[in-house]
C-alpha positions as CSV (number, residue, x, y, z in Angstrom):
1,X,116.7,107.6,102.7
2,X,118.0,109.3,99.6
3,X,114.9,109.8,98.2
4,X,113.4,111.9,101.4
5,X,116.3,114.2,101.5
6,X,116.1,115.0,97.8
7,X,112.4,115.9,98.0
8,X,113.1,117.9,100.6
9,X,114.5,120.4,98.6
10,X,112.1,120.1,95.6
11,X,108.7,121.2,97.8
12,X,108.5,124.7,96.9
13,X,109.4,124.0,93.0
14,X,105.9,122.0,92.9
15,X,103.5,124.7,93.0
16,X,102.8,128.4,92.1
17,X,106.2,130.4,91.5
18,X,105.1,133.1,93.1
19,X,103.0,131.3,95.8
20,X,106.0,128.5,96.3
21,X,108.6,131.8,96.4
22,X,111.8,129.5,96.1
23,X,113.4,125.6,95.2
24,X,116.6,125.4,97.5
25,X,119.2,122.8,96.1
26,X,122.4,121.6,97.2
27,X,124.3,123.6,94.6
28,X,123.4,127.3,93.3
29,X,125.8,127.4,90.5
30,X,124.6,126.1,86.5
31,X,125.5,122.9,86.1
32,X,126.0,121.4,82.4
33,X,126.8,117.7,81.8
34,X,127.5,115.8,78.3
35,X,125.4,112.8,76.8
36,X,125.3,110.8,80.2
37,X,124.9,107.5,78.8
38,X,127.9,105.8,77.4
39,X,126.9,102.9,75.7
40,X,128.9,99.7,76.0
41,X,129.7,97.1,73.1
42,X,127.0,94.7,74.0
43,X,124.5,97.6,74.9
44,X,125.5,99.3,71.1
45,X,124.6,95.9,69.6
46,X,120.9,96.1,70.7
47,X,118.4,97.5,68.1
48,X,117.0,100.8,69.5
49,X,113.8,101.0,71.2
50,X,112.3,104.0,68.9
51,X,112.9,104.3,65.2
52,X,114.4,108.2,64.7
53,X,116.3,110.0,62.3
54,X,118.9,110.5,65.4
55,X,122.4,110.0,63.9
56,X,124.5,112.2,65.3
57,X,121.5,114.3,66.8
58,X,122.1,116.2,70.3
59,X,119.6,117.5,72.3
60,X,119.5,120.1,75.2
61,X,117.6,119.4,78.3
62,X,116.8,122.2,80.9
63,X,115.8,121.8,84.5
64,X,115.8,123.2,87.9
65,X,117.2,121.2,90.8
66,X,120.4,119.5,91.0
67,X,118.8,117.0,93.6
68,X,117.8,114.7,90.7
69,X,120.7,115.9,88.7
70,X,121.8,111.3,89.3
71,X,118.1,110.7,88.2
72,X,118.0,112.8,85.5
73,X,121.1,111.3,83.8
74,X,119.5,107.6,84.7
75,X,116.8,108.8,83.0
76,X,119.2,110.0,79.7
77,X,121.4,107.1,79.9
78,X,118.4,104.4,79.8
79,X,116.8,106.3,76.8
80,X,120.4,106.4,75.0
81,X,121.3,103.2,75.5
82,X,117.9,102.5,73.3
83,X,118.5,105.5,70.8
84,X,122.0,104.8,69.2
85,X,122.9,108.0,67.6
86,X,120.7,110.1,69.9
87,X,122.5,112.6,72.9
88,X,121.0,114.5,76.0
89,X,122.9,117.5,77.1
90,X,121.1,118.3,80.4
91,X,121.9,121.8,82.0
92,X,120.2,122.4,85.7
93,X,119.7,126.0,86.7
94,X,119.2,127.2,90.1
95,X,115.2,128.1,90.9
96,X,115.8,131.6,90.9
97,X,117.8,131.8,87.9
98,X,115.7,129.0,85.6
99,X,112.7,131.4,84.7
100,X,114.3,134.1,83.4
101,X,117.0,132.3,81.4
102,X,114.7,129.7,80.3
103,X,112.0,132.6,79.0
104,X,114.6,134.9,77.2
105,X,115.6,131.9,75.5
106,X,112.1,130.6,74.0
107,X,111.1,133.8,73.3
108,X,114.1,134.9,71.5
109,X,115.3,131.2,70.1
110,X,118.7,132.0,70.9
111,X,120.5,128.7,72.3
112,X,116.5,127.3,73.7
113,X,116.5,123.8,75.2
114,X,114.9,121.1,73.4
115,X,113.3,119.9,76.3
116,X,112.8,121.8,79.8
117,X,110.9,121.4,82.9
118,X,107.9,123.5,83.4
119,X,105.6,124.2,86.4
120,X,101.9,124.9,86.0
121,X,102.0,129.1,86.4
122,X,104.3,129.2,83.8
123,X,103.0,126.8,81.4
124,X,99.9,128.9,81.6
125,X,102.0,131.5,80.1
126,X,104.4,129.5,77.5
127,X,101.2,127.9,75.7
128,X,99.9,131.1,74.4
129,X,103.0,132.5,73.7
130,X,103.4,129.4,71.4
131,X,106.6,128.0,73.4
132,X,105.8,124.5,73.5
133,X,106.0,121.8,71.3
134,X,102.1,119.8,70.5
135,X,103.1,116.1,71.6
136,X,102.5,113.2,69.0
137,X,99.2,111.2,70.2
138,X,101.6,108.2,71.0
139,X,103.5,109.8,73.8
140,X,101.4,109.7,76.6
141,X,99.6,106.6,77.4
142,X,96.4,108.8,79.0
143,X,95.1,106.3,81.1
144,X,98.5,105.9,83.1
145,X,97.8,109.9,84.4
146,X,95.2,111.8,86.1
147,X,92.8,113.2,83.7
148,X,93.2,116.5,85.4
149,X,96.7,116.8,85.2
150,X,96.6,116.3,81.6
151,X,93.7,118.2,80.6
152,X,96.1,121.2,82.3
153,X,98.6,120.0,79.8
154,X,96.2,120.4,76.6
155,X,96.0,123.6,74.4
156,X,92.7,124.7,72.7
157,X,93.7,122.3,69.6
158,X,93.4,119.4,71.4
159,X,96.9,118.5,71.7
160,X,98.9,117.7,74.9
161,X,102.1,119.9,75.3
162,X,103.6,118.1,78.3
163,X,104.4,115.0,79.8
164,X,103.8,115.0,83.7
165,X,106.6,114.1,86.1
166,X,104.7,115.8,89.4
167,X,101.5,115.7,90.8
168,X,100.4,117.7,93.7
169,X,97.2,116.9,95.2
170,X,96.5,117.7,98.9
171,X,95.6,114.7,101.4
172,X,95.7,114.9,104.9
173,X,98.7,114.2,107.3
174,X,98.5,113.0,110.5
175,X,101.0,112.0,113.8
176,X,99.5,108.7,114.8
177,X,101.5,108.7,117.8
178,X,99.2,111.9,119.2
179,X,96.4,110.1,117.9
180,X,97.2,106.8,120.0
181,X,97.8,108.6,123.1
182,X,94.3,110.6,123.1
183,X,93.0,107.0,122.1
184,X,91.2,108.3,118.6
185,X,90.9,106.1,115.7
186,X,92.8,107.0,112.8
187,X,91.2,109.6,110.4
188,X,89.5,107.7,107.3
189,X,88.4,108.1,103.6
190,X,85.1,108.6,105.3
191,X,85.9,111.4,107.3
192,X,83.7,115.2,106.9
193,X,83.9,118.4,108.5
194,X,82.4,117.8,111.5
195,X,84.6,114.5,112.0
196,X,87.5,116.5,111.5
197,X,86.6,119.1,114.1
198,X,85.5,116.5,116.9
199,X,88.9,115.4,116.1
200,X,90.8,118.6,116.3
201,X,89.3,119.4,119.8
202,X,90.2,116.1,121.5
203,X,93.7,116.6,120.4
204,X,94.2,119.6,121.7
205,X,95.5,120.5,124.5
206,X,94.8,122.6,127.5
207,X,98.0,124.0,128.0
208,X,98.8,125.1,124.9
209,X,101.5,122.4,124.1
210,X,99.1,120.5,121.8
211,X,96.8,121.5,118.6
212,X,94.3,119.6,116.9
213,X,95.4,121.2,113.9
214,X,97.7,123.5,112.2
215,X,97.7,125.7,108.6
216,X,99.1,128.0,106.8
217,X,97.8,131.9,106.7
218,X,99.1,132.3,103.0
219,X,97.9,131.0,100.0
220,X,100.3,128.2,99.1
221,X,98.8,124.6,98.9
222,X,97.7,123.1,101.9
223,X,96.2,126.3,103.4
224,X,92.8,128.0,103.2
225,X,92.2,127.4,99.8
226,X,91.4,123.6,100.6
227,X,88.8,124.5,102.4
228,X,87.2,126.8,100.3
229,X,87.4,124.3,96.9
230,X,86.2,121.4,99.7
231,X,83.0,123.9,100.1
232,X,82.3,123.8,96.4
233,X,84.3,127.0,95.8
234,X,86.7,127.9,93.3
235,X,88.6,130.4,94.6
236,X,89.5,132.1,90.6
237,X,88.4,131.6,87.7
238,X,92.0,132.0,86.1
239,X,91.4,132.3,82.6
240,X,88.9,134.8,82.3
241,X,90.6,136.8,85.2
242,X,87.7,136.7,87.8
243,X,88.0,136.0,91.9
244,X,85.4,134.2,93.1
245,X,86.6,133.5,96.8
246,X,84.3,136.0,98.0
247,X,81.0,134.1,96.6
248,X,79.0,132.4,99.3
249,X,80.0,129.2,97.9
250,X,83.4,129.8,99.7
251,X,81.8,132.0,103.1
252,X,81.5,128.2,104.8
253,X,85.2,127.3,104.5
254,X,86.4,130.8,105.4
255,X,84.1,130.6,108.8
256,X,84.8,127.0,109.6
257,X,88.0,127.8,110.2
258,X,87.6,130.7,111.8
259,X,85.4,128.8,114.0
260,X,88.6,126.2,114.4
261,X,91.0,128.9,115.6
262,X,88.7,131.0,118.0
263,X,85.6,129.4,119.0
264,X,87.0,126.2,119.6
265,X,90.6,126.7,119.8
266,X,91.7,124.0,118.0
267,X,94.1,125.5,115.8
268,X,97.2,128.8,116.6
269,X,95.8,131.9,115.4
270,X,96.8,133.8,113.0
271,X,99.1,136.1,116.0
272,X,100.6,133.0,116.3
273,X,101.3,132.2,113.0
274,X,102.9,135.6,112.5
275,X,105.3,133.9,114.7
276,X,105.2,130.7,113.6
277,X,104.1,129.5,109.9
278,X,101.3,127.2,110.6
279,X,102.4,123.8,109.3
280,X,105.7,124.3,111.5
281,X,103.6,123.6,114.4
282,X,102.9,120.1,112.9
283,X,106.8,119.2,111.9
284,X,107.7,120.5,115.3
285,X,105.2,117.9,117.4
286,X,103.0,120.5,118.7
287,X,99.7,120.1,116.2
288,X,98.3,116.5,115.2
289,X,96.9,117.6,111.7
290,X,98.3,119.3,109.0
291,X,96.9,119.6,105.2
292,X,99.9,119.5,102.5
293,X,100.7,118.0,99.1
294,X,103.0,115.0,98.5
295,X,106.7,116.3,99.5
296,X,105.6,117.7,102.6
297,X,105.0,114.4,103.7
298,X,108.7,113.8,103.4
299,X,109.5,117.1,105.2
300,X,107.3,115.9,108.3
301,X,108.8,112.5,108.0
302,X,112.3,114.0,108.7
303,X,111.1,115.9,111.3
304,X,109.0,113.6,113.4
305,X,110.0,110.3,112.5
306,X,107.7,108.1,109.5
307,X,106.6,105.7,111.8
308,X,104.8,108.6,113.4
309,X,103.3,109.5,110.0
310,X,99.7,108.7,108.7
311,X,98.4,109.9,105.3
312,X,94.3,110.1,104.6
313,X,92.2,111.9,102.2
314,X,90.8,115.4,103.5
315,X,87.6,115.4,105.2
316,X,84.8,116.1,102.9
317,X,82.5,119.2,102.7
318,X,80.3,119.7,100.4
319,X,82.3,118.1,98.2
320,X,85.6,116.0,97.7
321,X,88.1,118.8,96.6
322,X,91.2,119.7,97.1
323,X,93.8,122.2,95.2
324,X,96.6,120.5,92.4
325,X,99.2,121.4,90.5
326,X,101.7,119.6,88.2
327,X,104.9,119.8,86.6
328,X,106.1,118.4,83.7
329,X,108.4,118.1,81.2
330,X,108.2,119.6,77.5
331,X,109.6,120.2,73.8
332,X,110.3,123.2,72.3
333,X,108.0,124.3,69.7
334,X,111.6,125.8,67.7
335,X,113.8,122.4,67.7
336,X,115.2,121.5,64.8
337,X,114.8,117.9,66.2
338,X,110.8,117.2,66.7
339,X,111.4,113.2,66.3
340,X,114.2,113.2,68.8
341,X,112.1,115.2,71.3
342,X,109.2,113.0,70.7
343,X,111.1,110.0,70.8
344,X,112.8,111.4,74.6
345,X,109.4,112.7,75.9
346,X,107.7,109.2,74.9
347,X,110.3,107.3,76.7
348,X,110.1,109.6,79.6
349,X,106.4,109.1,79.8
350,X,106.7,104.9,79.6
351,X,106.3,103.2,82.8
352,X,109.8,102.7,82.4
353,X,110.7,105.8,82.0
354,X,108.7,106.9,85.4
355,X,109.5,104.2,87.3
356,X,113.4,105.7,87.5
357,X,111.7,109.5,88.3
358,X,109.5,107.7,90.9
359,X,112.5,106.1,92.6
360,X,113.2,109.8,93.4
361,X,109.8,111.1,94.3
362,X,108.8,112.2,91.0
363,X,105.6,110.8,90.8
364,X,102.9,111.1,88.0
365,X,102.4,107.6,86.3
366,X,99.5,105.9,88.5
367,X,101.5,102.8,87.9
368,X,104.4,103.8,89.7
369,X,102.9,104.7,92.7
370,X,104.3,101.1,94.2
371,X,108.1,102.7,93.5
372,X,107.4,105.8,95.1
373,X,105.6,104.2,98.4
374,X,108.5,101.8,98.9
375,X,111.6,104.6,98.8
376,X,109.1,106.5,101.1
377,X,107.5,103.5,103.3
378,X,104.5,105.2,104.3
379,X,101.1,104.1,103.4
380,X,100.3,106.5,100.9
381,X,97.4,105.4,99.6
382,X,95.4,108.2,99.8
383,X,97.2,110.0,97.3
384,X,96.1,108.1,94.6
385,X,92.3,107.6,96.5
386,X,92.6,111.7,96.0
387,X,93.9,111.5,92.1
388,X,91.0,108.8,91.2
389,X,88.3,110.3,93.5
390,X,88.2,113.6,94.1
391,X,87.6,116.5,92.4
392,X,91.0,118.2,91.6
393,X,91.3,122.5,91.8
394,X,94.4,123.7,89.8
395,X,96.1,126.6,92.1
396,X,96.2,129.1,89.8
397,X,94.8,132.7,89.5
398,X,94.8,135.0,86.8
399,X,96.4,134.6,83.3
400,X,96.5,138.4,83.0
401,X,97.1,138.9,86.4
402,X,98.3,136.5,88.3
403,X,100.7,138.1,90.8
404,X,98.4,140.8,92.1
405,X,95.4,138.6,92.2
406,X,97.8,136.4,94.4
407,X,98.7,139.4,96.5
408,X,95.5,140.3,97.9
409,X,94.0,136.8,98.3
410,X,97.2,136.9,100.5
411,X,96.3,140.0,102.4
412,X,92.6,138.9,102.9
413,X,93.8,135.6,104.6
414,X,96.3,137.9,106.8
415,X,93.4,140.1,107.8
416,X,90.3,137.9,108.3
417,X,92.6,135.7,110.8
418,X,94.6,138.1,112.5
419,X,90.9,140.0,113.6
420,X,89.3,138.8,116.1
421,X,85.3,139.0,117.3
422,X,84.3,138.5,113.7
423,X,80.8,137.0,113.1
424,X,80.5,135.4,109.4
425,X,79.1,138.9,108.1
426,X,82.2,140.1,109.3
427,X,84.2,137.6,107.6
428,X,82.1,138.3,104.4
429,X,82.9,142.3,104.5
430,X,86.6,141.7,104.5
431,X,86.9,139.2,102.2
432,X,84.6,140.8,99.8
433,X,86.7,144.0,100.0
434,X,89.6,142.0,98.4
435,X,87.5,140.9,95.8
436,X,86.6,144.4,94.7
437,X,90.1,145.5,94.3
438,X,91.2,142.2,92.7
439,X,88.2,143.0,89.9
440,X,89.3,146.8,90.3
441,X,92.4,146.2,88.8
442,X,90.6,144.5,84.8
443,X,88.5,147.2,84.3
């Protein structure tokens, strides 16, 4: 399907941009296309949708991956088709390239888009800085989104500053075809801990060919940190620049799976995993469980075959948790067109509007979800079970100093699972350690 091999390449844009290093496209080179939506007579005849002061008006729209370059200018089209007067110049930059040129331009207001695509660890950064445009109260309709993701989206004045297009909760997926052969039900809504690790050691194998489970040993989405916000931690509390993955809240996730990997051997260790990154294990039919957000589900689909997929919620601790993110899709606080970029970023949020992004993977509207399950055809379900249900842990951590907190949550999952013989005192000490220097470095 079109729509998996697109998402395929938008995985790592989701998340952190230092956590999810890279977003690799199909082209490298900046791409730049006029108003994409030439209007015929008939379409010219129809009253536009919003009322503006567009005559003549041109807008510039920045984002990062050619994959959705076709959807993109759908998107522009549909929206000038109803906007007589009114173009979209969309430019798509290469992930490596987008941050920088996108942040010398806002700060310095020399050529900045009107509109641009923004991730989560930067719009941490932009909303300060006073980047982004406040969005009229009409824009969003709120009760089409998760409350979570747009509560991310709000600045201290109450406003919203971005229209979601991506939302990145964790569920949990599985390969029903190793499930049917050790004869297992499917995992459920219902599922904890404990169900989870009954479940992990039937499915593993003797020999080695076969694990129960399979993570990562960094700190991108899917790995430790789902355990630790599903034992009622939160790993950092980002805005006032304070780890917390070293509380005892959090010692119960870092054991469990320490307990997974070399008590019951359930899961590679982390030698292996030095090897092998741990979800690799799952796309390459040798692991039966694997945490991850939304795309991966594609990237597993590909690999294994999506009649072999099965989607749940993650098994519940102490609570229902699991780590977010969310990108979206914002106005320039320096335009000299604030009705336009209303007008675009309203239309964009319509269930219209989404239902074209959703076609692609893009999914945020909760009314859209029907779109993106059919292009996909997998039960998802449980991705919206997780939106409405459970309690959502942005994966951020530090406004002041993000990258190096990063870094040593990093190291510390490195080091507690490449040791073995550790009790959970052990586990504690090292972990701990990493605390210290991440509060070492705002005093």
């Amino acid at each position: 399907m079109k729509q998996k091999k697109k998402w395929l390449g938008f995985m790592l844009a989701a998340g952190m941009a230092a956590a999810l290093s890279a977003c690799s496209s199909a082209e490298t080179e900046e791409t730049t296309a006029a108003g994409t939506g030439a209007q015929t007579e008939a379409q010219q005849e129809e009253p536009a949708a919003e009322e503006t002061s567009g005559e003549g008006v041109t807008l510039s729209l920045y984002y990062w991956d050619i994959l959705f370059k076709e959807e993109i200018e759908q998107l522009i089209a549909d929206y000038e088709a109803q906007n007589e007067g009114i173009t979209i110049e969309p430019t798509q930059l290469p992930w490596a390239d987008y941050w920088t040129k996108l942040e010398t331009m806002l700060a310095t207001g020399d050529d900045a888009p009107d509109i641009f695509w923004v991730n989560l660890a930067h719009l941490i950064e932009y909303l300060p800085a006073g980047y982004m445009l406040p969005l009229n109260d009409d824009v969003m309709e709120l009760d089409k989104y998760s409350q979570t993701a747009t509560d991310l989206l709000k600045g201290d004045d109450g406003s919203y500053y971005g229209v979601p297009f991506l939302l990145d909760p964790n569920v949990l997926i599985y390969n029903k075809a190793m499930f049917d052969e050790a004869g297992l039900e499917y995992p459920t809504e219902d599922w904890t801990w404990d169900d989870f690790r009954t479940a992990a050691a039937a499915l593993t194998k003797d020999d080695g060919s076969q694990y129960g489970y399979c993570f990562r040993t960094d700190s991108a989405q899917g790995s430790l940190y789902e355990w630790l916000v599903s034992a009622g931690n939160i790993p950092f509390d980002y805005n006032n620049d304070v780890p917390q993955f070293a509380d005892e809240t959090a010692m119960d996730g870092w054991s469990f799976v320490y307990d997974l990997m070399y008590t019951d051997g359930s899961t590679p260790t982390g030698a292996q995993m030095t090897e092998i990154q741990g979800d690799t294990y799952f796309s390459s039919g040798q692991a039966a469980m694997v945490f991850g957000a939304p795309p991966t589900i594609v990237t597993h689909a590909e690999a294994i075959g999506a009649e072999n997929i099965g989607v749940s919620t993650l098994p519940q601790g102490a609570e229902k948790a699991c780590s977010f993110s969310v990108c979206s899709m914002a106005g320039y606080s320096g335009t000299q067109h604030e009705e336009e970029v209303q007008s675009f970023l309203k239309y964009a949020a319509s269930q219209e509007g989404m239902t074209t992004l959703s076609s692609a993977g893009l999914t945020a509207h909760l009314d859209c979800f029907d779109v993106y399950e059919e292009g996909l055809g997998i039960d998802v379900g449980a991705i919206q079970t997780t939106l409405e249900n459970y309690k959502l842990v942005p994966i951020l951590y530090s406004v002041g100093y993000n990258s190096e907190f990063q870094g040593y949550f990093n190291s510390c999952i490195g080091e507690v699972y490449l040791t073995t013989g550790l009790d959970r005192a052990g586990i504690q000490e090292i972990v701990q350690g990493y605390s210290d220097q991440c509060t070492a470095l705002t005093q």
